[in-house]
C-alpha positions, 0 to 999 in steps of 0.5 A: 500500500502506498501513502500519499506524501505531503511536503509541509510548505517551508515557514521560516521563523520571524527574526526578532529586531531588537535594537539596544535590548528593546524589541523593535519588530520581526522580520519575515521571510519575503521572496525578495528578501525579508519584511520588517513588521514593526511591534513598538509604536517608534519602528512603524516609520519602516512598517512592511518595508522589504530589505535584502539583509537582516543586517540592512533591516536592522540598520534602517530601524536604528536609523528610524529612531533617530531623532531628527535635527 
């Protein structure tokens, strides 16, 4: 007897965004890279922005927290 053979889809696990011990948002696998979902009120600036790099998402979410001169 043969059994049917399902591949369970590939769900990657959010990547936390802390920024100086604070959670920030997560990022998401996306197909052109990953999707910044903001969770704190001050990160929304790049809500469901895509970066190619974890480490280009995390650099965008610093920079959005800097005051403005």
């Amino acid at each position: 007897m043969q059994h049917a053979h399902f591949e369970k889809p590939h769900s990657a696990k959010p990547i936390a965004v802390d920024i100086d011990g604070e959670p920030k948002g997560v990022l998401v696998a996306h197909e052109d890279g990953f999707r910044f979902l903001a969770v704190k009120l001050d990160a929304f600036g790049v809500d469901g922005k895509i970066f190619k790099s974890v480490a280009a998402a995390e650099a965008a979410v610093r920079d959005s927290l800097r005051p403005e001169a």
